[in-house]
C-alpha angles and dihedrals in degrees: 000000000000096000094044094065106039087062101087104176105176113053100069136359094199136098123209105201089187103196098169123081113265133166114244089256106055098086099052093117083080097058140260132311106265096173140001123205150135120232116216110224132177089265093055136269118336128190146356082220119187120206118223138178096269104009153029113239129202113173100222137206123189093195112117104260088057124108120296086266084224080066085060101041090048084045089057098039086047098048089048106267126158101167132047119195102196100196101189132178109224148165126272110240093169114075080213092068114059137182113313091016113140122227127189089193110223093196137015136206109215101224088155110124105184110044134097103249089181143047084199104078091142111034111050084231098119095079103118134149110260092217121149085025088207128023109275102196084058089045082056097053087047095048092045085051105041095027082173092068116098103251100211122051138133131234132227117198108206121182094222142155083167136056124242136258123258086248088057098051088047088055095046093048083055096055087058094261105148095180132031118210144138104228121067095045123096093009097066078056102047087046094066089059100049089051081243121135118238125198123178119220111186133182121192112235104164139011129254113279101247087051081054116128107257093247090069097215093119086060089049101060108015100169097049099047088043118024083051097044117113094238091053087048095053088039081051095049091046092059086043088052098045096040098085082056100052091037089057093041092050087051088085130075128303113257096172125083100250096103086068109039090123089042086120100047090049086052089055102047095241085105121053129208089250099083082201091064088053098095 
């Protein structure tokens, strides 16, 4: 009886993956919480979500001890959800984005080593074309609504906990990765197989190691020389600000092509129409 009720499937279709430290109250403009619970999936526990007004909310963490993120994404897809905003603190590759910048990636590299990137791990069926890499029709509601926030990024997924050397970040500067973070990869991925759409939200909360002060406190102790630091917390303020309004302007239909992203496989037999005998 418990799990019936907790799946609520008609107030809200978005997801909120909040990978940056807020206080519980931060995110009141988007109502109250209305419930608070945690779904069981074939991939283990996922949540606790908290139900809100306009959203669904799951604080998220990419180090290694979190949640199979599979166990998230069929959380999302069970519970009704059809978008998924992924709001990530990272670290800033490029010397042009600076402590407290804003980034809706337009493209991601998947360096992560030691997450699942597929629910078909039996069936060959998760080869799809990664382009767009992110929903475009969710990156226009973000850039209308933080028009301050640099419109074209990539994304590099890392597996952490650590940070990275100052010859890493040089190499992944060099591939064309302009933030670091552990949030959005592999679950953008995971997204498209799943016909969700994915958006990535990112807020620069360090710089790239080799761009470190020579003292190398700020490497030390990265989220308390960053996530405490006054140009994150305006930056902060700024997303808190502009999410009522993207959540408003994402209620309506779906004009982008994610919903149909195994339309082939389902002409060809290989899909049902029961998303859950998929894998």
């Amino acid at each position: 009886m418990l799990g019936k009720r907790v799946i609520i499937r008609h107030m809200s279709d978005i997801l909120l993956l909040i990978g940056v430290i807020l206080p519980p109250p931060a995110l009141d403009s988007l109502g109250g919480v209305r419930q608070e619970f945690t779904l069981q999936t074939p991939y283990g526990p996922a949540g606790p979500f908290a139900r809100r007004d306009q959203v669904l909310v799951l604080p998220y963490s990419g180090l290694p001890d979190r949640t199979d993120p599979r166990a998230t994404l069929w959380a999302a897809k069970d519970l009704g959800i059809t978008r998924i905003i992924g709001w990530d603190a990272v670290i800033g590759l490029n010397p042009l984005l600076h402590r407290g910048s804003l980034l809706v990636p337009d493209d991601f590299i998947d360096w992560t080593r030691h997450q699942p990137t597929t629910f078909f791990e039996r069936r060959g069926l998760g080869y799809l074309p990664q382009m767009p890499a992110f929903c475009p029709q969710c990156r226009q509601a973000l850039l209308h609504a933080l028009p301050d926030a640099a419109p074209l990024g990539v994304y590099l997924g890392f597996d952490g906990p650590r940070r990275e050397t100052a010859a890493e970040a040089r190499l992944l500067r060099a591939w064309g990765s302009d933030v670091l973070g552990l949030n959005l990869v592999p679950e953008v991925i995971l997204a498209k197989e799943l016909e969700l759409c994915f958006v990535g939200l990112t807020s620069v909360v360090e710089p790239g190691a080799d761009r470190l002060p020579d003292d190398g406190q700020a490497a030390a102790e990265p989220s308390l020389s960053g996530e405490h630091s006054g140009e994150f917390r305006l930056a902060l303020r700024r997303v808190l600000e502009a999410l009522p309004g993207i959540a408003a302007a994402l209620q309506g239909p779906r004009t982008c092509a994610c919903g149909q992203s195994q339309a082939g496989s389902r002409s060809r037999g290989a899909l049902g129409d029961d998303w859950k005998t998929w894998f």
